[in-house]
C-alpha positions, 0 to 999 in steps of 0.5 A: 519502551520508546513510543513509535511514531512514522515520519511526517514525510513518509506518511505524506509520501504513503498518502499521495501514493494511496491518491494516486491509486485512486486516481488511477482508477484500480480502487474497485475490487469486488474481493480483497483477493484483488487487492492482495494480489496487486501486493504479491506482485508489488513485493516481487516487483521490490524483491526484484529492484533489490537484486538490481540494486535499484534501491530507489524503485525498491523504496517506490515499490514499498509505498505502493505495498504500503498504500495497498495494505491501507486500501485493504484495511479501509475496504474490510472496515468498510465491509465489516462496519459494525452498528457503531 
């Protein structure tokens, strides 16, 4: 079984999605539901840019999913923080 790793640069592009979101201001959500559907509607956004053949905005679309799911992940560790 070969070892998975992700690439340095699409680590590095996720990162400065994930900052500019914060940047942005839309990191406060009461509830996950927020969050989840902000990645609805990035997906469809994506869906979308396929059927336009826009396959740029397509990549664009998929680093904001994955910068979003990061969010959500570090807000449920940050809820559900157990006595480490």
């Amino acid at each position: 079984m070969t070892d998975y790793k992700i690439s340095t640069e699409l680590l590095a592009e996720i990162t400065a999605e994930r900052q500019r979101q914060i940047d942005k201001g839309t990191d406060d959500y009461p509830a996950q539901g927020g969050r989840c559907k902000d990645i609805i509607w990035a997906a469809t956004r994506a869906k979308n840019c396929v059927v336009m053949n826009s396959l740029d905005a397509y990549r664009r679309r998929m680093k904001q999913i994955a910068a979003l799911a990061i969010a959500a992940c570090e807000n449920y560790d940050r809820l559900n923080k157990t006595g480490e």
